[in-house]
matplotlib code that plots the C-alpha trace (Angstrom):
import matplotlib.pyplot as plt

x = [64.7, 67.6, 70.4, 71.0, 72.7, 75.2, 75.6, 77.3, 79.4, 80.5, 81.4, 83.2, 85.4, 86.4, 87.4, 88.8, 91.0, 91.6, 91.0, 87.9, 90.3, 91.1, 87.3, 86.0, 88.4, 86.8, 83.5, 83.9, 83.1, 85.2, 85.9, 83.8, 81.2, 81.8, 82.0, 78.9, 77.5, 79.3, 78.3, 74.5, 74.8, 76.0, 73.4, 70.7, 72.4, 73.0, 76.6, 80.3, 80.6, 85.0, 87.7, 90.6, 93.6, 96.7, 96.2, 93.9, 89.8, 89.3, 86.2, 84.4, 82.4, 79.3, 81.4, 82.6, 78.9, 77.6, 80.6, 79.3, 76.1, 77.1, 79.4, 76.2, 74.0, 75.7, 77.4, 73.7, 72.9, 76.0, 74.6, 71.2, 72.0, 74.7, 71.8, 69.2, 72.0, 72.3, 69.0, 68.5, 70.5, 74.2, 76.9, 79.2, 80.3, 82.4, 82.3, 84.4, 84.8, 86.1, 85.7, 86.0, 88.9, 92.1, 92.2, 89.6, 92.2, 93.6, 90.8, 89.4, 91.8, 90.1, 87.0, 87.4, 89.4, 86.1, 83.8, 85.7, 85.3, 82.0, 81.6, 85.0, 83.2, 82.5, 86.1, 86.4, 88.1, 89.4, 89.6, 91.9, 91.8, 87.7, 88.5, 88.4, 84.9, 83.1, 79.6, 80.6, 82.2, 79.1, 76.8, 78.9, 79.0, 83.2, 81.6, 79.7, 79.7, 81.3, 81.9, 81.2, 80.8, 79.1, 76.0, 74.4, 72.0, 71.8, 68.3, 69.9, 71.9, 70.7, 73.0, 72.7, 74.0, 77.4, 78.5, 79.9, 83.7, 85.1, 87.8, 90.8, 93.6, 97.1, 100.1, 103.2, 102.9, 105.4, 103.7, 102.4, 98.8, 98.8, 98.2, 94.9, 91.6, 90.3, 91.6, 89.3, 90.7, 92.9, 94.9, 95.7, 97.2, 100.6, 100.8, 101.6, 98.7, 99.2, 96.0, 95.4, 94.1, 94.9, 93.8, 90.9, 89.4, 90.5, 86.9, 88.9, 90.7, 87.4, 84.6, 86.3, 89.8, 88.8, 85.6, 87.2, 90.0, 92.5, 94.9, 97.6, 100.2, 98.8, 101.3, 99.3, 100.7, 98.6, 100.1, 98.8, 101.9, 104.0, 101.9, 101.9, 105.9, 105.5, 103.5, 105.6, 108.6, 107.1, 107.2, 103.1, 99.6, 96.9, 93.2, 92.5, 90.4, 90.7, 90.3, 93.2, 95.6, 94.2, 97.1, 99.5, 97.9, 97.6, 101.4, 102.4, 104.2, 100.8, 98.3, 94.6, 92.6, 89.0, 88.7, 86.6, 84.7, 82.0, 84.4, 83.7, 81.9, 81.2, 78.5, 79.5, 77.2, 77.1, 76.2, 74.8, 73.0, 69.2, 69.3, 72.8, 71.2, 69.2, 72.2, 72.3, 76.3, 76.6, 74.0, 75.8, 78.8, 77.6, 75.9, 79.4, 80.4, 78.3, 78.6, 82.4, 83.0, 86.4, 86.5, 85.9, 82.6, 84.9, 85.3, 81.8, 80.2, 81.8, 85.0, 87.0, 89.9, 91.4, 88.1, 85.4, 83.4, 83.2, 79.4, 77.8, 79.0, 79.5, 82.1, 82.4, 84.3, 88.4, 89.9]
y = [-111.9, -109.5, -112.0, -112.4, -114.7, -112.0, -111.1, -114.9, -114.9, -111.3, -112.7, -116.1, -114.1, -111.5, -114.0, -116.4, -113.1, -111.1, -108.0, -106.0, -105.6, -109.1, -110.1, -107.7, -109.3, -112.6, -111.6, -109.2, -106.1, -103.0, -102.3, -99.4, -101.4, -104.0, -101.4, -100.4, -104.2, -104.9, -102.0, -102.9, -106.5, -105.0, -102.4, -104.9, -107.2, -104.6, -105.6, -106.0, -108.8, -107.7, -106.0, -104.5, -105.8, -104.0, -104.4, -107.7, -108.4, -110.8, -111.8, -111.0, -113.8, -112.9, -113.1, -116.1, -117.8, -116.6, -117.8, -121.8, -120.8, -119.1, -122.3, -124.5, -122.5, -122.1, -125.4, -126.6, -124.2, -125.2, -128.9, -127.9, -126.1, -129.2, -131.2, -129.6, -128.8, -132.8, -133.4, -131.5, -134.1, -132.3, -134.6, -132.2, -132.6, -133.0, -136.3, -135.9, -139.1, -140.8, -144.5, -145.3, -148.2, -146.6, -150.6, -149.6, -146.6, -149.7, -150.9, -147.2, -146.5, -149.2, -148.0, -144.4, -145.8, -147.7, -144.8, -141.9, -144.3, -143.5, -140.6, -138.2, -135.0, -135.6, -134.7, -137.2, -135.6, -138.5, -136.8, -139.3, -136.7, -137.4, -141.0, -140.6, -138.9, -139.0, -138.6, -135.6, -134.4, -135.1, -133.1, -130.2, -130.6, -131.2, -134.6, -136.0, -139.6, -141.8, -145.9, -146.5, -149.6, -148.0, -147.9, -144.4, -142.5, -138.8, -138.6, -136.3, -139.2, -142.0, -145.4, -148.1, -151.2, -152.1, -156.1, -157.7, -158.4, -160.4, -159.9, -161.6, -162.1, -162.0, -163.9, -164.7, -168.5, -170.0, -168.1, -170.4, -169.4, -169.9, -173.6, -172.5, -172.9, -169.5, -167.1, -166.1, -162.8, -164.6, -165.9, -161.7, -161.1, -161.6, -160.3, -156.7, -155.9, -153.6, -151.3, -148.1, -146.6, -145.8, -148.4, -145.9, -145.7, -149.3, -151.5, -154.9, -153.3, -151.6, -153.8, -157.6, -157.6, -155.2, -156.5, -160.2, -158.0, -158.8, -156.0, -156.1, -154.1, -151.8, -150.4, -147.8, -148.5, -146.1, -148.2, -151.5, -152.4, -151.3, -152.9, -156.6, -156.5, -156.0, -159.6, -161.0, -160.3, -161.6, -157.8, -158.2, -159.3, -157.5, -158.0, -157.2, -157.3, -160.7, -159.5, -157.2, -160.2, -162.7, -162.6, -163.2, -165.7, -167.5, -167.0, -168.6, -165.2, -164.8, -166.8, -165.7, -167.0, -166.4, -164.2, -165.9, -169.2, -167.3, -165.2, -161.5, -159.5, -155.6, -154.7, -151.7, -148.7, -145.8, -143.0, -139.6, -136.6, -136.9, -135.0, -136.0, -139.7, -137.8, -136.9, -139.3, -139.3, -140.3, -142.5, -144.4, -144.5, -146.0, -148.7, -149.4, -150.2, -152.7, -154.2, -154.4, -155.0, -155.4, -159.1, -161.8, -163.4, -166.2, -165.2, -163.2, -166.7, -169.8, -167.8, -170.3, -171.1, -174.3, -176.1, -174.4, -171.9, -168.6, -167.5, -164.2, -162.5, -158.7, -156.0, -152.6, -149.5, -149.8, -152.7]
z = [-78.8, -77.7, -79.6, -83.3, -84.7, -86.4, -82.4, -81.8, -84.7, -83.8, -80.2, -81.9, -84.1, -81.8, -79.3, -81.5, -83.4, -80.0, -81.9, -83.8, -86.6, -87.4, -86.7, -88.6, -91.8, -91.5, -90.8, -94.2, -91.8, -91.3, -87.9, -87.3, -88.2, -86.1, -83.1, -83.7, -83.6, -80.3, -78.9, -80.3, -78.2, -75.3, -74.7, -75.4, -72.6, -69.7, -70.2, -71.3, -73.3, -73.8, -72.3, -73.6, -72.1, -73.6, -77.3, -76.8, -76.5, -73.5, -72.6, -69.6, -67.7, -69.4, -73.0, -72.0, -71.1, -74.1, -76.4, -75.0, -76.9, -79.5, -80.5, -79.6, -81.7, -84.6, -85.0, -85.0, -87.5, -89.9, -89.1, -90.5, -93.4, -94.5, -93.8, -95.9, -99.1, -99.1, -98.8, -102.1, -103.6, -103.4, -102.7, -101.5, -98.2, -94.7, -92.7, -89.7, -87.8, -85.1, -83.9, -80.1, -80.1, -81.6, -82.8, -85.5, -87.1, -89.0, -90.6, -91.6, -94.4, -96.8, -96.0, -96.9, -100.0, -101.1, -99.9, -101.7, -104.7, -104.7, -103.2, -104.0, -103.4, -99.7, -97.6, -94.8, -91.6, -89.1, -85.3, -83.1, -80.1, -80.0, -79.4, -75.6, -75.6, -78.6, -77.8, -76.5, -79.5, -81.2, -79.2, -79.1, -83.6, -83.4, -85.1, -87.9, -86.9, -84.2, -84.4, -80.7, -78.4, -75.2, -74.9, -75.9, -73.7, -75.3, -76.8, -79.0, -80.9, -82.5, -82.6, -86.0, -85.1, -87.2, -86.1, -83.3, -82.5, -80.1, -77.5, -76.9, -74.8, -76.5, -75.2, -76.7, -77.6, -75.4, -72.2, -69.0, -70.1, -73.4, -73.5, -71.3, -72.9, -71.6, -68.7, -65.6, -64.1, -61.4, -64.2, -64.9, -60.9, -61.6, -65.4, -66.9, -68.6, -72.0, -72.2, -74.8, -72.1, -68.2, -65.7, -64.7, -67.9, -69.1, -69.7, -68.8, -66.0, -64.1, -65.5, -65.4, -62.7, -60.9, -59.3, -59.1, -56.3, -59.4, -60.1, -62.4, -63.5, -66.0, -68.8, -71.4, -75.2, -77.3, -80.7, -81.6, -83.4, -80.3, -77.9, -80.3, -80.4, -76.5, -76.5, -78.9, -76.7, -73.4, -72.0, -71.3, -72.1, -74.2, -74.7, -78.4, -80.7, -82.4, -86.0, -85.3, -84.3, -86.6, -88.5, -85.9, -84.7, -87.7, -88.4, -85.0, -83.8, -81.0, -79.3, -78.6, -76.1, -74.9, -72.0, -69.5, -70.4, -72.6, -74.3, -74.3, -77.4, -78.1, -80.3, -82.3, -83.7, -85.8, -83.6, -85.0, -84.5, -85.6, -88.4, -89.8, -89.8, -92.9, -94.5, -97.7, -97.8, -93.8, -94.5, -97.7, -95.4, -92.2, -95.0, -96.7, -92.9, -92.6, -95.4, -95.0, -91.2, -90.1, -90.4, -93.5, -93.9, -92.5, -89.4, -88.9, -87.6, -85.3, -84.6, -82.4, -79.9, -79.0, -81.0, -79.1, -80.3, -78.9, -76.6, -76.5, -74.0, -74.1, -73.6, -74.0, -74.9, -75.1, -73.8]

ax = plt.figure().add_subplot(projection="3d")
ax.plot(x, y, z, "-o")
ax.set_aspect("equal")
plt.show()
């Protein structure tokens, strides 16, 4: 094998520093050295991997394919060796995370409070800008874990099922439709309808008003708290969660209603790469999430609206 594994750290740093000197710094290397390693790869290749554009490395097109595996490659490697120091019985650690509904950043605080308890060696990283795409994240080792409600089809990640939540739609209480036992999708054509995300990657949007030739005004409010005070004022309607609004509701200042007759439910999971699911401190925190879902014990069964209880229909992904 022509490629070393010092080869696609050399090629990381230098691209990431834009200069042999600065590489050669993190990589505890002088630069001569370094030279010499470059020009090692290079000659083993048939090609350039840099060039020298005024004072700066750029990569060439070959640099730049092998850069892709030289972050696959050794982000699986780190993976491994984290992996096999825990398995030893070391709590030490990183857990970076990231949870597919930017609804569930509110309930993820108590969690790490309780887990960090037990565990206040491991350092728990939160990635928001993985919330979009975070199977992806995984897979490319950006991620340690993702709380996801799509289904996942990478053989490469395995998915524990967490619990069940129910959505809702949200309507100030004095609103036509709030009296209504459950909304179809007709009931959504003349409404503005408050989404985290854009109306092309909006679940209730593409998978429930679309089909039904329903299409709303869509109005993206990336804040819970915003998009609530937006209800409250009659500026819109929302489909959350209904553990998020629970207390709203309950204080009078919202009204939930099912969406459709059934009612709508997401199944969420713990997804992980294979060998992290070995990890004994992902593990132990995936457990503490099941244990303590985002809900009471209360709520977890008959959940209801109006006096009738809510069916088991299913919904995915961000509302």
């Amino acid at each position: 094998m022509e490629i070393e594994v010092r080869h696609l750290k050399l090629v990381r740093e230098v691209s990431a520093a834009g200069s042999l000197t600065r590489a050669g710094a993190a990589l505890h290397l002088t630069q001569s050295a370094l030279s010499h390693q470059l020009r090692d790869i290079e000659s083993r290749l048939g090609t350039a991997l840099f060039l020298r554009v005024g004072k700066r490395m750029v990569l060439t097109p070959a640099g730049e394919r092998l850069l892709r595996s030289a972050d696959d490659v050794l982000a699986a490697i780190e993976r491994t060796e984290e992996a096999i120091r825990n398995l030893s019985g070391d709590r030490r650690g990183v857990l970076r995370l990231t949870t597919e509904c930017y609804t569930c950043y509110h309930w993820l605080p108590n969690l790490m409070k309780r887990y960090r308890q037990s565990h206040p060696q491991v350092d728990i990283r939160i990635d928001v800008t993985a919330t979009s795409d975070p199977i992806t994240s995984l897979v490319e080792g950006r991620l340690d874990l993702a709380i996801v409600s799509d289904a996942v089809r990478d053989r490469r990640v395995v998915a524990k099922p967490l619990f069940d939540d129910e959505l809702v739609v949200v309507l100030e209480p004095h609103h036509p439709l709030a009296a209504k036992p459950f909304l179809q999708p007709e009931d959504f054509a003349h409404e503005t309808l408050l989404t985290y995300s854009p109306k092309e990657e909006s679940t209730i949007y593409q998978r429930v008003l679309l089909p039904a030739g329903v299409m709303p005004v869509v109005q993206q409010v990336q804040i819970t708290e915003a998009m609530i005070e937006l209800v409250k004022a009659g500026l819109g309607v929302a489909v959350l969660a209904r553990w998020a609004v629970d207390p709203y509701v309950k204080a009078g200042a919202l009204r939930a209603v099912r969406l459709t007759r059934l009612g709508y439910r997401r199944t969420w999971s713990a997804a992980v790469l294979k060998d992290m699911m070995r990890v004994p401190y992902v593990k132990a925190f995936i457990d503490l999430i099941v244990a303590h879902p985002p809900f009471t014990a209360r709520s977890r069964g008959n959940v209801a609206t109006g006096g009738t209880s809510v069916a088991a229909g299913r919904i995915a992904r961000r509302a």
